[in-house]
C-alpha positions as a printed NumPy array, in Angstrom:
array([[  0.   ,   0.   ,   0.   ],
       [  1.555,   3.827,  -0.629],
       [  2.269,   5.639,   2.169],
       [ -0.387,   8.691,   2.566],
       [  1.177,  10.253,   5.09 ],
       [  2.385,  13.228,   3.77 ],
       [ -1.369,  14.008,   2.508],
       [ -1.691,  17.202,   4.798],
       [ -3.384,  20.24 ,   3.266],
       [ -0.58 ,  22.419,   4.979],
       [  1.705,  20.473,   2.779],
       [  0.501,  20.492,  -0.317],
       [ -1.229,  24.1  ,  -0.209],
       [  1.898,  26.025,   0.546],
       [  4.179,  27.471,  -2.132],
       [  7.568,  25.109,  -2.513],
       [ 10.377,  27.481,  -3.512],
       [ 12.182,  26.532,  -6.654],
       [ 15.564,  26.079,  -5.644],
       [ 16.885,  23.556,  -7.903],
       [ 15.761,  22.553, -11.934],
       [ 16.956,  19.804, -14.333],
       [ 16.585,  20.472, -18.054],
       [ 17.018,  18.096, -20.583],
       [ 14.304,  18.338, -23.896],
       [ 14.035,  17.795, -27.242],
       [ 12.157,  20.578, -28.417],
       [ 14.393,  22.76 , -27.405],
       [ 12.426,  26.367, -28.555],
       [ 12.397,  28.924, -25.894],
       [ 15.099,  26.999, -23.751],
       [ 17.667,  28.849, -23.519],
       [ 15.44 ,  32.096, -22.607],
       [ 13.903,  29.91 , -19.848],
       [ 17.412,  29.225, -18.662],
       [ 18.648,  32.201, -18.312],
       [ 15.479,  33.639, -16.701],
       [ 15.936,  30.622, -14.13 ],
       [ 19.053,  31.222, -13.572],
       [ 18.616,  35.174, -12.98 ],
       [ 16.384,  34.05 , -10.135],
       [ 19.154,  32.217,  -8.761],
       [ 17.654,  28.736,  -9.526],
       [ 20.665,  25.916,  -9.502],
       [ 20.293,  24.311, -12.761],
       [ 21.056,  21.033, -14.115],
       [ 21.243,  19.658, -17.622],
       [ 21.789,  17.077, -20.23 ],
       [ 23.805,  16.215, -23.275],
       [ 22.138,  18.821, -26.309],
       [ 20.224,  20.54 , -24.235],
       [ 23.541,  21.137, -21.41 ],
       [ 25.576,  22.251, -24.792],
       [ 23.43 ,  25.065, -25.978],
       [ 23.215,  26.535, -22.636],
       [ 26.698,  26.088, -22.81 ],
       [ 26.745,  28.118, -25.819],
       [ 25.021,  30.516, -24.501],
       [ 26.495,  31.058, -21.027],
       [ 24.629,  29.967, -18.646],
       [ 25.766,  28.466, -15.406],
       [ 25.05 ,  24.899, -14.698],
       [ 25.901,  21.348, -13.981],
       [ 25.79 ,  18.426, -15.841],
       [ 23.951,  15.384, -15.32 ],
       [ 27.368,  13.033, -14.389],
       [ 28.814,  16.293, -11.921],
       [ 25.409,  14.805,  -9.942],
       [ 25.453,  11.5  , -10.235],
       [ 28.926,  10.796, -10.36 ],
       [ 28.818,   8.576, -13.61 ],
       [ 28.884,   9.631, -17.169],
       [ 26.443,   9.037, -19.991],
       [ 26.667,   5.085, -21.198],
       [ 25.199,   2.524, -23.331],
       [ 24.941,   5.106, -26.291],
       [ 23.425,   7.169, -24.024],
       [ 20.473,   5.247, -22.824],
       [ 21.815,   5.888, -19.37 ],
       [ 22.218,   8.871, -17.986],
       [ 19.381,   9.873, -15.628],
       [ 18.665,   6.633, -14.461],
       [ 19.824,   6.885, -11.083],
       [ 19.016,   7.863,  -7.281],
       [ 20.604,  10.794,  -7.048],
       [ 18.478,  11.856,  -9.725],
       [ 15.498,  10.019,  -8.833],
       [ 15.564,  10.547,  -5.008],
       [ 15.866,  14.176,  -5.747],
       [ 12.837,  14.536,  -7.763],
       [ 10.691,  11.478,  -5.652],
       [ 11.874,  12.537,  -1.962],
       [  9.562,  13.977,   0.341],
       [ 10.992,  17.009,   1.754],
       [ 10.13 ,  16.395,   4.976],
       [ 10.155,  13.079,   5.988],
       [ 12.886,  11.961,   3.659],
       [ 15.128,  15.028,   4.258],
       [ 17.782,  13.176,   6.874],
       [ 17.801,   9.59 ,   4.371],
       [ 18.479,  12.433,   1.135],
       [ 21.198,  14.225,   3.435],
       [ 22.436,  10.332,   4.191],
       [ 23.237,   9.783,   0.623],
       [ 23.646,  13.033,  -0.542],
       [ 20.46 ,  13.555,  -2.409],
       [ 20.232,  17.058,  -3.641],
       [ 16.428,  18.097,  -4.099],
       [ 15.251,  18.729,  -7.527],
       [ 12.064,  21.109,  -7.531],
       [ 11.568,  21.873, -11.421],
       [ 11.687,  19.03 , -13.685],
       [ 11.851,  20.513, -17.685],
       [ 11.577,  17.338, -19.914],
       [ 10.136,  16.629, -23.017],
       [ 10.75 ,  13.682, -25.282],
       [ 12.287,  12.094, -28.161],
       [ 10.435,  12.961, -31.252],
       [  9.404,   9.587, -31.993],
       [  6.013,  10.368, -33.673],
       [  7.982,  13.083, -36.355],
       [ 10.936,  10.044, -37.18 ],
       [  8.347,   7.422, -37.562],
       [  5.379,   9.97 , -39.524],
       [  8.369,  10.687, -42.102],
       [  9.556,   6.769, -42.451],
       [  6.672,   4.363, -41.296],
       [  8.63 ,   1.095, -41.956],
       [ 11.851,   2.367, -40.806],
       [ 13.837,  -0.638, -39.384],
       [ 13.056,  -1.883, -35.908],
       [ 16.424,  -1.518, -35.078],
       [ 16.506,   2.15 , -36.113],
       [ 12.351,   2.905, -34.625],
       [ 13.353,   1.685, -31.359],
       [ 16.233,   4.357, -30.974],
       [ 13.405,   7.   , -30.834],
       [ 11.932,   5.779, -27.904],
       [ 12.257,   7.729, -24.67 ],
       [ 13.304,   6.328, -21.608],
       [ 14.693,   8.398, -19.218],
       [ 12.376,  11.397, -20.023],
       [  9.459,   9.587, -19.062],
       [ 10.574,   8.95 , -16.184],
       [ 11.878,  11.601, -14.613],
       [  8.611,  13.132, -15.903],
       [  6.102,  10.463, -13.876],
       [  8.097,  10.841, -11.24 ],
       [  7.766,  14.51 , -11.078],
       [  4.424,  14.035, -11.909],
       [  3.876,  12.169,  -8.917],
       [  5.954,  14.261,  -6.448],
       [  3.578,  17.218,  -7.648],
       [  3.229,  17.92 ,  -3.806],
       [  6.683,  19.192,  -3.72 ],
       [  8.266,  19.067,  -7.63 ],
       [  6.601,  21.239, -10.913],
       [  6.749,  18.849, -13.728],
       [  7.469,  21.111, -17.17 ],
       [  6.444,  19.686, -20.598],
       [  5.413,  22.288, -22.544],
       [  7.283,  25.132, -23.535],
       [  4.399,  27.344, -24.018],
       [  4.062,  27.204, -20.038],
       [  7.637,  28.866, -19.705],
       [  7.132,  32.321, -19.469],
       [  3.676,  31.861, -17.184],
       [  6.275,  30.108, -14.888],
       [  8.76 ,  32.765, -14.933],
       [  5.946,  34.951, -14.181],
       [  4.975,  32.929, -10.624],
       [  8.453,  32.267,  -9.606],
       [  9.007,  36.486,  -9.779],
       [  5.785,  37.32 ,  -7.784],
       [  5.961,  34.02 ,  -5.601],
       [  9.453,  33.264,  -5.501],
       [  8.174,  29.599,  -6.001],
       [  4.837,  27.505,  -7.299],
       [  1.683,  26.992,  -5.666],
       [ -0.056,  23.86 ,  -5.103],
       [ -2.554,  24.368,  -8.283],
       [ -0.085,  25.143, -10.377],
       [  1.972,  22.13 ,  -9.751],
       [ -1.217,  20.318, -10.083],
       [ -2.032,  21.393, -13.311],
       [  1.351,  20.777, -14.916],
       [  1.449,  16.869, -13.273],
       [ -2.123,  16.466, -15.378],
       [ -0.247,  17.822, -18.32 ],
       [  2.622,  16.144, -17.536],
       [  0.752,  12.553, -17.526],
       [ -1.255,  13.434, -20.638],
       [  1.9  ,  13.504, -22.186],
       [  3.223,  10.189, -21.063],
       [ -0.103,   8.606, -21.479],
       [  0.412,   9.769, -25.222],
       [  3.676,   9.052, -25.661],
       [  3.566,   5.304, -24.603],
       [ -0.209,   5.319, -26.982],
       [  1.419,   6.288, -29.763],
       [  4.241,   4.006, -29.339],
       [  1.57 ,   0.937, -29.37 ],
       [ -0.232,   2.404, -32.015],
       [  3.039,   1.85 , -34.18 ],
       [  3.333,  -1.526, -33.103],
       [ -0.03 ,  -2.158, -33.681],
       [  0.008,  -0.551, -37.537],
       [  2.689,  -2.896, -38.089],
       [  1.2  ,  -6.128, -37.059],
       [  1.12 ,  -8.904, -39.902],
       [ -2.425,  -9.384, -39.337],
       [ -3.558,  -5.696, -39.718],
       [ -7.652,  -6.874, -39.172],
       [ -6.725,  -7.954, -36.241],
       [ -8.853,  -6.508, -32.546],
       [ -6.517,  -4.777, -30.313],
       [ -6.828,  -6.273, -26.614],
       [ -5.756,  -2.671, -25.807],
       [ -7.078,   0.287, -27.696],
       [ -5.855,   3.804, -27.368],
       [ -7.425,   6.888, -28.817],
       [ -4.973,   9.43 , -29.526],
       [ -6.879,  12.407, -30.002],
       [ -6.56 ,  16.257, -30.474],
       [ -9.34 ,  19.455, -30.081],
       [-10.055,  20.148, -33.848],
       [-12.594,  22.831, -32.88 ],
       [-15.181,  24.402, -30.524],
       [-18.736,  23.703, -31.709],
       [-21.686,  26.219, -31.602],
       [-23.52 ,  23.662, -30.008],
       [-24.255,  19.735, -30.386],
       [-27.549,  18.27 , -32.012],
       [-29.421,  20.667, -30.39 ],
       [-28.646,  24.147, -28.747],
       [-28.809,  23.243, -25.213],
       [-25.984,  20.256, -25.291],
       [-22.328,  21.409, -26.031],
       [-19.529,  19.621, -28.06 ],
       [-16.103,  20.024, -29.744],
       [-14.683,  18.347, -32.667],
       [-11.559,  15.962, -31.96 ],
       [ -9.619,  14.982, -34.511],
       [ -7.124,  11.734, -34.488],
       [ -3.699,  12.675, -34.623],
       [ -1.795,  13.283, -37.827],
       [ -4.885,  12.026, -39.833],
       [ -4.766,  13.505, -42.842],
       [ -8.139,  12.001, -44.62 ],
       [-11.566,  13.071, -43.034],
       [-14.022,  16.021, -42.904],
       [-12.017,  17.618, -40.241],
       [ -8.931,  17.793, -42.208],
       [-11.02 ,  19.378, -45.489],
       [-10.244,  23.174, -45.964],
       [-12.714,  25.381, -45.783],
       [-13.215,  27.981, -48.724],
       [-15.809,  29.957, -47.739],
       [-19.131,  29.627, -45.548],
       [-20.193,  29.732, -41.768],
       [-18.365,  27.566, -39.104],
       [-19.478,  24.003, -39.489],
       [-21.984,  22.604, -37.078],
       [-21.626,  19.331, -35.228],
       [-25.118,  18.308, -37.356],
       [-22.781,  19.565, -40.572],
       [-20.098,  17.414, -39.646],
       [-22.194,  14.114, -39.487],
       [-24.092,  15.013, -42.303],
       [-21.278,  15.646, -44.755],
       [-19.43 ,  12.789, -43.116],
       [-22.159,  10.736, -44.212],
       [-22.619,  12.179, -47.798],
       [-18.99 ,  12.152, -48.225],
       [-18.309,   8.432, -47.145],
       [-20.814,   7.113, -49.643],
       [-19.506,   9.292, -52.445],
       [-16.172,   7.858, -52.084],
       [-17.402,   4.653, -52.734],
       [-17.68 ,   4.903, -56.355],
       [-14.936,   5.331, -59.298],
       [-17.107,   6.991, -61.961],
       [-18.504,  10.346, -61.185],
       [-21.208,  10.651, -58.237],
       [-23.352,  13.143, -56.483],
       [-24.774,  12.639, -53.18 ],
       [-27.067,  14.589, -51.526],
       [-27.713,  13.664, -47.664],
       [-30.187,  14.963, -44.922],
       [-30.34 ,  14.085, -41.58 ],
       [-27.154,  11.206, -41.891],
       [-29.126,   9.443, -44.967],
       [-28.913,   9.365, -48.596],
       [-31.682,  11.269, -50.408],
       [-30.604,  11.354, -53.534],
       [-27.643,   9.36 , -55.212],
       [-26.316,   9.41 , -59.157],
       [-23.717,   8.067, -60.419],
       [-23.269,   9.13 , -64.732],
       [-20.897,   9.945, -67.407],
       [-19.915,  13.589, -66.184],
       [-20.548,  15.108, -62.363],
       [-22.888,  17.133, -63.878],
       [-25.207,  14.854, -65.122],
       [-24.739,  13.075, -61.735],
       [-25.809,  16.05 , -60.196],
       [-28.726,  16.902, -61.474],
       [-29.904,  13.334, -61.615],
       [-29.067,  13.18 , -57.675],
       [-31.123,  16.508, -56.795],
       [-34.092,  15.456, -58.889],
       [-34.342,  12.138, -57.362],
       [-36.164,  14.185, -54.281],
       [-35.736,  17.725, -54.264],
       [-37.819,  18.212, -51.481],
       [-35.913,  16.325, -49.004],
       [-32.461,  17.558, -50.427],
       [-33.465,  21.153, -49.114],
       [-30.985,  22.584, -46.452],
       [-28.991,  19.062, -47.096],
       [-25.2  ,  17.981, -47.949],
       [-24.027,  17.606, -51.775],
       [-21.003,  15.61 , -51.824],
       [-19.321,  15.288, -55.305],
       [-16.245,  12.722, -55.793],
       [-15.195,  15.06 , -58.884],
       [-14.313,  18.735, -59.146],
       [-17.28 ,  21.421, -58.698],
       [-18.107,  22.812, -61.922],
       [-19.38 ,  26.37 , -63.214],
       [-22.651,  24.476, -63.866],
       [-23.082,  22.575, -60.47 ],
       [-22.301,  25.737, -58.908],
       [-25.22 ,  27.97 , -60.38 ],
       [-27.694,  25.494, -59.664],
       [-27.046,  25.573, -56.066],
       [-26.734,  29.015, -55.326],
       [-30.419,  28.606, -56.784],
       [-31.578,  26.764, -54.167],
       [-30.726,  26.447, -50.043],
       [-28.276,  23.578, -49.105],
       [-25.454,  23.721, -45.575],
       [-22.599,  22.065, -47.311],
       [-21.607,  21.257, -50.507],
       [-17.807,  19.116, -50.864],
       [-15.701,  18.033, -53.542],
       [-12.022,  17.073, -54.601],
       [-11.801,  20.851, -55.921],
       [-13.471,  23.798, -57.018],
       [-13.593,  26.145, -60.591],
       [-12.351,  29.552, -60.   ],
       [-15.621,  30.005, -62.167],
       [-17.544,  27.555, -59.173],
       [-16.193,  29.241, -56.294],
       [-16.864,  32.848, -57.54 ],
       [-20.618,  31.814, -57.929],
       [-20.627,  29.741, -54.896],
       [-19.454,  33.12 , -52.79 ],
       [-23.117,  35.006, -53.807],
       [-24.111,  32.449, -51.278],
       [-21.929,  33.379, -48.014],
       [-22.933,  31.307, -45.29 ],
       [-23.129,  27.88 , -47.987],
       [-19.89 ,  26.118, -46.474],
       [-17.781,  25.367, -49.166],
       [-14.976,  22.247, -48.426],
       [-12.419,  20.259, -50.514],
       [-11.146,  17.283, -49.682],
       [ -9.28 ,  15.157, -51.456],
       [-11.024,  11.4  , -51.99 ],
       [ -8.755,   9.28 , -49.857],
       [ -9.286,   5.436, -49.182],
       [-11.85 ,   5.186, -46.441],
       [-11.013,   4.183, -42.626],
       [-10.491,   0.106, -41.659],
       [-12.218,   0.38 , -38.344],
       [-14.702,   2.387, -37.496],
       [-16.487,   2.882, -33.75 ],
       [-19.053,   3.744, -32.115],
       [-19.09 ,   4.904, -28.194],
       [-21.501,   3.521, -26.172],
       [-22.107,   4.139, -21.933],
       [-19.039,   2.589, -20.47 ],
       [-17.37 ,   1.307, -23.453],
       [-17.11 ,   1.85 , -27.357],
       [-17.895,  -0.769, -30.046],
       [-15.204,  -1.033, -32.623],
       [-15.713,  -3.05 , -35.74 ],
       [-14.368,  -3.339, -39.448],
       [-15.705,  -0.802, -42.538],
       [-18.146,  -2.375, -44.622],
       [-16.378,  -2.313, -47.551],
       [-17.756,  -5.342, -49.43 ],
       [-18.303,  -4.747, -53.242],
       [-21.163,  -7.048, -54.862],
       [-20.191,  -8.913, -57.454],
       [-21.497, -11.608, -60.154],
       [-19.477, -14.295, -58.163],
       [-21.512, -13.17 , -55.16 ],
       [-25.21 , -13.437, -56.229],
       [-27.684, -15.829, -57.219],
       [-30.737, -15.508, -59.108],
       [-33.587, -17.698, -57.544],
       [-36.659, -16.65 , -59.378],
       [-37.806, -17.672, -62.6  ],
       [-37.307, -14.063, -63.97 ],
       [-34.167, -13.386, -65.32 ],
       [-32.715,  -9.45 , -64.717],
       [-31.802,  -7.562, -67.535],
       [-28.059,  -6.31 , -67.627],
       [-29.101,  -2.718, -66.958],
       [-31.143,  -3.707, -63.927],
       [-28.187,  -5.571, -62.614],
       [-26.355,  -2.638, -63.016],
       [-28.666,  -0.624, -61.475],
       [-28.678,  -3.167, -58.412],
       [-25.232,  -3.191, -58.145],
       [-25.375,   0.41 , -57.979],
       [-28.421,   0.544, -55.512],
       [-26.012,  -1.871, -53.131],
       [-23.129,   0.812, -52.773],
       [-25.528,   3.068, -51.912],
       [-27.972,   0.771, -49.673],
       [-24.632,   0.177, -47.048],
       [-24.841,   3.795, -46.251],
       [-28.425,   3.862, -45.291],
       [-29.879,   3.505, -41.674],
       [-31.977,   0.131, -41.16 ],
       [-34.231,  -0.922, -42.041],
       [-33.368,   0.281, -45.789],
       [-34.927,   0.137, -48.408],
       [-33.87 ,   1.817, -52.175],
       [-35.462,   1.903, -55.346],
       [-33.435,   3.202, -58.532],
       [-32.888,   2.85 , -62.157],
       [-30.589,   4.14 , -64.381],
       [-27.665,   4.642, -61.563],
       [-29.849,   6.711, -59.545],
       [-32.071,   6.614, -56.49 ],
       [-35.812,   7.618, -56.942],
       [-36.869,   6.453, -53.541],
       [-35.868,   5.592, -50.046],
       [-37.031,   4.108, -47.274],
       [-34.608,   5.121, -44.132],
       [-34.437,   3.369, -40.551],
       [-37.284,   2.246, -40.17 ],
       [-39.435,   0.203, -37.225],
       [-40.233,  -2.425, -40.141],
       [-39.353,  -3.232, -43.264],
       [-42.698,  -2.951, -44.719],
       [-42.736,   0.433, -43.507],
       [-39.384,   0.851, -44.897],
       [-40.885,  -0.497, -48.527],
       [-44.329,   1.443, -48.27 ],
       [-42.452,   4.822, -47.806],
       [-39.805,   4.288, -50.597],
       [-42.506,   3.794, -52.784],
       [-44.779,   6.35 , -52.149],
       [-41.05 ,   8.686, -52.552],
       [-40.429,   7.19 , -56.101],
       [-44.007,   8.103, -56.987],
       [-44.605,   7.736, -60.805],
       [-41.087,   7.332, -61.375],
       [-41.202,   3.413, -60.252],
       [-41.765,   1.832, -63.329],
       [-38.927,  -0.512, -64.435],
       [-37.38 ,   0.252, -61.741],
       [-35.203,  -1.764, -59.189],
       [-35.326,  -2.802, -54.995],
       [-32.361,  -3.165, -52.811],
       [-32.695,  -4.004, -49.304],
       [-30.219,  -4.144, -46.713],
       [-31.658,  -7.584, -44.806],
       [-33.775, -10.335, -45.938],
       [-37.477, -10.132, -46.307],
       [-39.103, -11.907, -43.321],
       [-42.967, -12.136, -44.896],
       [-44.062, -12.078, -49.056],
       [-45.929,  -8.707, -47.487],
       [-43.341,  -6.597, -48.733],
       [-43.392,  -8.087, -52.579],
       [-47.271,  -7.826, -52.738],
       [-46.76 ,  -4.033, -51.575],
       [-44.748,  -3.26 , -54.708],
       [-46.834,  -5.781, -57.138],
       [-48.123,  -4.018, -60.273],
       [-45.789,  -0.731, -59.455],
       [-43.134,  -1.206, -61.943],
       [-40.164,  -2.884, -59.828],
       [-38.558,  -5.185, -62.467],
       [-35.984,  -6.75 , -59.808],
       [-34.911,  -7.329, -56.44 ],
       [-31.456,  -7.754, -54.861],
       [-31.558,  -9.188, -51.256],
       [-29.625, -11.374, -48.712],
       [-31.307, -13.934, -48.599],
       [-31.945, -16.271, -45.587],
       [-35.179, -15.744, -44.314],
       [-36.633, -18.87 , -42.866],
       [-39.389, -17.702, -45.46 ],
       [-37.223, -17.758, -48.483],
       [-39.392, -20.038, -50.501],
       [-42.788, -18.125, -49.583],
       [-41.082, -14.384, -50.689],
       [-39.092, -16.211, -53.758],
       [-42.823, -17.476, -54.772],
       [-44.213, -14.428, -54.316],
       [-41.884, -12.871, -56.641],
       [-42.66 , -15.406, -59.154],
       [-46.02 , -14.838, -59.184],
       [-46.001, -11.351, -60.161],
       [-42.872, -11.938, -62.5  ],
       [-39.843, -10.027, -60.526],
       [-36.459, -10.976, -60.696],
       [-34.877, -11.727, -57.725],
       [-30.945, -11.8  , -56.971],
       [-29.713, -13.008, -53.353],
       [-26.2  , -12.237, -52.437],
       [-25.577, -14.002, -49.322],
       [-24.517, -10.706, -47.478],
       [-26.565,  -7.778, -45.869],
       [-25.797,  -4.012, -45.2  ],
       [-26.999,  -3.144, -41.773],
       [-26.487,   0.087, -40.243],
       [-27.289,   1.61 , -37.315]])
């Protein structure tokens, strides 16, 4: 058990007098400024290797790390803080381990200023650098002189960040020392720091693993504030944006070209438009509301994609997402600055585009390269987070099976194939109707999937005839083929594996609809 009893609130309210600092770090901007200010206040300083050298330079009075411990730097340098006098000095209590320090000549160290090897710059600029070469980067001694600070926080300011330098030097000339919150403050910055230091060290292990679809038995999130949000979902709940780090791919990490700040509904929203648009090679248009597809195209130019998207429901594309996986054109651009939409995103912009687009001021207006999509993605639940794989399976003729008597023409194949890239983007139950590479009705998370059938039909309207039906599960009653009987739905691509196959297969028969299973389904929640 540790020993609590140095707990008092005498002890750890007072201000502890900085007597005594040991500086060894990396990043070495604003150093030698924060030496020299140290040492103006007579503070006894201590240093390392590069870090001892420029103050060196610049002539500063101190001691180096062997004058303390009476040993110099060995193993290539892997040793050279790794010892009591060092240790004791930052990990002593100063009161009840004052007569053991003075036993073994332990000189107190009150100011720890460490930060680390850069291993997340040296392995960012080679990723499969040899083992024998990525290991080099990894701190050891900083660390620890840093949790051990950390820990001493009672009597010992751990330093990590050289932004907090001057605020420091600030305290130290109207306190002549540190005060208990401060100290407190920089130990929860200081253990941020190791807790994402040793993170992203297992995260590069983990990238590197032969079997890359592998679950983690540990799983660390290495995440920074991207941005203060307005609000969440609705005014009354507040949120920021984090973004992981160094992740180059992702809405967060699209520049912005014009347009108000984005809201945390925006961010979902394009998310989702933008994710399903990246799924497809030829030109597409999406055009989401409320985290679901309302209009999809895929055609020969983004243009024609375009318009095809927006007129597949117009109504429901109002104040919605466009997502385009080609450059905005001149064209695209009028038509939108004719009607209201929150977002619209692409790979690039026109000068021509973006000089229409800015009639519209508050439209936000992002580019974003099309980048492969995630491997994982999670969800965070009370207590815990779900992670799982990206659906990223692709239908194809080795996949399905045609079990009616109706054969599918090769256009309403296509149009199923296209319906399915779609379909894995919409909320369960799902059902789509399309033709010609674009949706003309959807039917979006719904209780039932006779719900989710009724309202995609009553969406495509007129427009059903010879027309297609994805749906992202299997059918679990012939209810939902004798709702679209005699409306113009030529085909039907399904999993499959109802325990009421035969019934729904017969069903289809009977009112002459192809019917494709594929053995896989597209859930999403």
């Amino acid at each position: 058990m540790p020993n609590l009893k140095n707990s008092r609130c005498e002890t750890t309210m007072t201000i502890i007098p900085i007597k005594r600092a040991l500086l060894s770090v990396s990043d070495k901007s604003g150093i030698v400024e924060f030496a020299k200010d140290l040492a103006r206040l007579g503070v006894d300083i201590i240093s390392t290797g590069g870090t001892s050298k420029m103050l060196r330079d610049a002539n500063i009075p101190h001691r180096q790390v062997d004058d303390v411990t009476g040993l110099p730097e060995m193993l290539d340098g892997r040793v050279k803080t790794l010892h009591p006098k060092v240790h004791g000095g930052i990990l002593g209590r100063r009161d009840e381990h004052a007569s053991e320090a003075a036993q073994h000549q332990i000189e107190w160290i009150d100011l720890v200023v460490v930060n680390f090897y850069p291993f997340e710059n040296a392995v960012n600029k080679n990723p499969d650098m040899d083992w024998n070469k990525t290991i080099e980067f990894i701190d050891i001694g900083g660390p620890t002189m840093v949790r051990a600070a950390a820990k001493n926080f009672a009597w010992v300011g751990a330093v990590t960040d050289p932004a907090d330098y001057s605020n420091i030097i600030s305290e130290l000339k109207s306190s002549h020392g540190l005060d208990f919150e401060t100290r407190k403050n920089l130990a929860e910055k200081a253990f941020g720091l190791t807790s994402h230091y040793d993170a992203m060290i297992h995260q590069h292990f983990l990238q590197r693993k032969q079997d890359a679809h592998e679950c983690p038995q540990y799983l660390d999130l290495q995440l920074e504030k991207n941005m203060e949000l307005r609000y969440g979902e609705n005014p009354h709940q507040k949120a920021s944006a984090y973004q992981f780090k160094h992740q180059t791919n992702g809405i967060l990490s699209a520049s912005q070209c014009q347009g108000k700040p984005l809201s945390y509904n925006n961010i979902l929203d394009t998310e989702a438009a933008w994710s399903c648009a990246s799924e497809f090679s030829e030109p597409a248009c999406i055009i989401v509301k409320h985290a679901n597809p309302c209009g999809a195209a895929t055609a020969a130019t983004i243009d024609e994609a375009y318009q095809h998207a927006y007129a597949a429901d117009p109504l429901s594309a109002f104040g919605g997402i466009i997502a385009l996986n080609r450059p905005c054109t001149k064209q695209i651009a009028e038509a939108v600055t004719g009607i209201f939409m929150e977002v619209i995103i692409a790979p690039a912009f026109t000068e021509d585009a973006l000089k229409i687009l800015s009639a519209k001021p508050n439209l936000r207006v992002l580019e974003l390269s099309i980048q492969q999509n995630q491997t994982w993605e999670m969800k965070f639940i009370t207590g815990g987070m779900l992670l799982q794989e990206r659906d990223a399976q692709l239908i194809t003729a080795h996949d399905w099976k045609i079990v009616t008597n109706a054969q599918p023409k090769e256009e309403e194949i296509a149009a199923m194939l296209f319906a399915w890239r779609v379909l894995k983007h919409i909320k369960s139950n799902g059902i789509l109707i399309a033709k010609h590479n674009t949706t003309i009705g959807i039917g979006a998370g719904q209780v039932s999937r006779i719900d989710a059938v009724d309202l995609a039909v009553r969406k495509a309207g007129e427009k059903i005839r010879d027309s297609i039906l994805a749906s992202d599960a299997f059918f679990p009653f012939r209810d939902s083929i004798d709702r679209i009987a005699n409306t113009g739905v030529r085909a039907i691509i399904q999993p499959g594996g109802s325990m009421r196959d035969e019934e729904v297969i017969a069903a289809c028969n009977e009112y002459h609809i192809a019917m494709l299973f594929t053995g896989k389904r597209c859930f999403r929640h």
